[in-house]
C-alpha positions in Angstrom: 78.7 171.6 81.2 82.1 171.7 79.7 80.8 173.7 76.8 79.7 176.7 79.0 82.6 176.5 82.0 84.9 177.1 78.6 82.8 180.0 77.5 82.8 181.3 80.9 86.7 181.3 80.8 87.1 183.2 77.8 84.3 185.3 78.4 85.4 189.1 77.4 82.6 191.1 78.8 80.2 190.7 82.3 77.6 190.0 79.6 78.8 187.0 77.6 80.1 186.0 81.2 76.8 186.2 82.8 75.4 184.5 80.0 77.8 181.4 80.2 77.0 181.4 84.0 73.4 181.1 83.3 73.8 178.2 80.7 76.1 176.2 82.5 74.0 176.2 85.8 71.1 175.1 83.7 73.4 172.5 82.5 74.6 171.1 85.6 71.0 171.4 86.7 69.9 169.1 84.4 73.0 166.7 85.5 71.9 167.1 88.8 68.7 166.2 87.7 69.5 162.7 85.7 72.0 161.6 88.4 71.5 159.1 90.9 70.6 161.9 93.8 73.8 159.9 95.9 76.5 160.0 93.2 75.3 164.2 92.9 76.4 164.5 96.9 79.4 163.2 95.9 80.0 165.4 93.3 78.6 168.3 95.0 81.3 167.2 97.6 84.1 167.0 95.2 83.5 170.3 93.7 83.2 172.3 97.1 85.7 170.7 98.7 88.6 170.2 96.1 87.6 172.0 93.2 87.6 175.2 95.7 90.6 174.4 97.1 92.6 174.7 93.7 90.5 177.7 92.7 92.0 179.0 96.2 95.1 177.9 94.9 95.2 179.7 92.1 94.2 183.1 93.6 97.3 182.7 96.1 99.1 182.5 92.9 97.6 185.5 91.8 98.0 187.6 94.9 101.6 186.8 95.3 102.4 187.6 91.4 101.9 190.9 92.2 105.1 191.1 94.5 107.1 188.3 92.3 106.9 188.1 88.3 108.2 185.0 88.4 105.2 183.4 90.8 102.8 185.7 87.9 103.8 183.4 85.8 103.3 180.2 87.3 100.0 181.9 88.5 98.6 182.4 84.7 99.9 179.1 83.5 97.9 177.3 86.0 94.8 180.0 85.1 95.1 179.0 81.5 95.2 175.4 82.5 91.3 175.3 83.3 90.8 175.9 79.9 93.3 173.0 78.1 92.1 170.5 81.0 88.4 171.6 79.9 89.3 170.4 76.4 91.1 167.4 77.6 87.9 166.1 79.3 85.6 166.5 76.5 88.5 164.7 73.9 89.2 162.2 76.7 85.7 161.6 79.1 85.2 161.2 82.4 86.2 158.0 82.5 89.8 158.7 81.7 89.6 161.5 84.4 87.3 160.6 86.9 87.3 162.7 89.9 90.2 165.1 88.8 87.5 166.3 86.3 85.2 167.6 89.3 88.7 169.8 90.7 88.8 171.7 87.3 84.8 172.2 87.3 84.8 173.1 90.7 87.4 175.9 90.5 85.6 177.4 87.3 82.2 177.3 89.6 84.2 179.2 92.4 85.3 181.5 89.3 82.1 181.9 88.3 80.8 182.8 91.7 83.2 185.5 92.4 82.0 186.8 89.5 78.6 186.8 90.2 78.5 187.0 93.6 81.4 188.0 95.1 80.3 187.8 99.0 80.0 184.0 98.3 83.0 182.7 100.3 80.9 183.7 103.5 78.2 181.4 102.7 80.7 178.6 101.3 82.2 178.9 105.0 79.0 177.5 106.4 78.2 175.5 103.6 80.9 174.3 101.9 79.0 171.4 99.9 76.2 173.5 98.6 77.9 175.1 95.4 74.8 174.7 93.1 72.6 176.3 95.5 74.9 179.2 95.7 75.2 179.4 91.9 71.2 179.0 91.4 71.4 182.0 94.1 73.5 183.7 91.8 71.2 183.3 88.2 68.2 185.1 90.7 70.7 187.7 92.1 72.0 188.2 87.8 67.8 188.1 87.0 67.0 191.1 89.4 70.1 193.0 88.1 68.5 193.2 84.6 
């Protein structure tokens, strides 16, 4: 899964973008799939509930570099973070970040869903623990598109 959420980040067109969406969903499906269907909730829980909340995070950062330079910078740092925590769990595992590793995952799966879905924060309000049903939503909604 780490493969594609990287490709996703450095994605330079909708195309290759879409594409890493579509892999790593396929990828996490087949996770999902070989997982003990309990340890998956808690994943599912960790992702949607922390892993959005330092994707939120980091669009605050965002928004408010465009009054202050100085907050633009933190803002990119911690966007370009993703990436070098990414490479840090597949040199280090999962065992040497645990949970932290769903918080990075999860804020490159809210990534990818504003990409692909953009309207998804209204579902995620009435379902915050359902991010792989929203991003299997959003390989059909890519599929029609084509």
């Amino acid at each position: 899964m780490t493969l594609n959420a990287g490709r996703f980040l450095s994605a330079e067109n909708d195309a290759r973008a879409q594409a890493a969406i579509r892999s790593y969903v396929e990828a996490r499906n087949r996770a999902r799939d070989a997982m003990d269907p309990d340890d998956w909730l808690y994943y599912e829980f960790q992702v949607g509930q922390e892993g959005v909340a330092r994707w939120t995070e980091l669009k605050i950062a965002a928004a408010a570099g465009n009054a202050r330079p100085d907050i633009a910078a933190i803002g990119k740092e911690r966007t370009g973070g993703l990436a070098v925590s990414l490479s840090a769990i597949d040199r280090q595992g999962l065992d040497m970040w645990r949970r932290s590793s769903f918080y990075v995952l999860g804020a490159i799966e809210a990534s990818m869903l504003e990409r692909a879905r953009p309207n998804w924060q209204q579902e995620y309000a009435n379902n915050p623990f359902a991010m792989g049903s929203m991003l299997n939503a959003s390989l059909d909604e890519m599929a029609s598109q084509i």
